[in-house]
N, C-alpha and C positions, 0 to 999 in steps of 0.2 A: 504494500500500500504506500511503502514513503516513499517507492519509485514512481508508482504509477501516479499519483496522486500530487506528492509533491513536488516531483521532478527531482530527488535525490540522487546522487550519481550509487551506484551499488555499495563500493566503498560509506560513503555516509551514511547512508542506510547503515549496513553494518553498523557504526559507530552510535549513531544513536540508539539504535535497539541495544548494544552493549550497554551505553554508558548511563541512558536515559531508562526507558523501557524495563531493563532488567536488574535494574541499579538494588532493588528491594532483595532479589533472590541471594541468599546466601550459600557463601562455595562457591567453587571456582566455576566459572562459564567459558566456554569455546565452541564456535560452529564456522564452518567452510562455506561458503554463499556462491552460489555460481549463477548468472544471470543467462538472458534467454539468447544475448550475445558470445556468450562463453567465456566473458570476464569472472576471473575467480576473487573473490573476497576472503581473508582469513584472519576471525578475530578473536581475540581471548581475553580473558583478565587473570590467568595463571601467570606465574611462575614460567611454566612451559606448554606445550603440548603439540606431542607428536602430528604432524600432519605433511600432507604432500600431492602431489597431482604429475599430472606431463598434458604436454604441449607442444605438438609435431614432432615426437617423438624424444622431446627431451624432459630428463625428469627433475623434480623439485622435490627437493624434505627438507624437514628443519622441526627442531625440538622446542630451543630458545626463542624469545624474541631477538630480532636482528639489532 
């Protein structure tokens, strides 16, 4: 809805449901967002968490934040 609606770029979106949205749940949150373009989003408020993808045949992981 805060793409469609508010014209959010995916990324932002992300970011407010993280920061705004989810702010009340307690323990750590992470989810991977992929839009209908096939931009990938990946947000957490851990410490860490594992995650990763590929993209014409090359691959992404990472644990940490960068």
């Amino acid at each position: 809805c805060l793409m469609q609606y508010k014209k959010y770029s995916l990324r932002k979106a992300c970011q407010v449901l993280l920061q705004q949205e989810l702010k009340e749940v307690k323990g750590d949150i992470g989810f991977i967002a992929v839009d209908a373009r096939g931009n990938i989003c990946m947000e957490f408020n851990a410490e860490r968490m594992h995650r990763g993808y590929m993209v014409e045949g090359k691959t992404f992981t990472a644990v940490y934040q960068k």
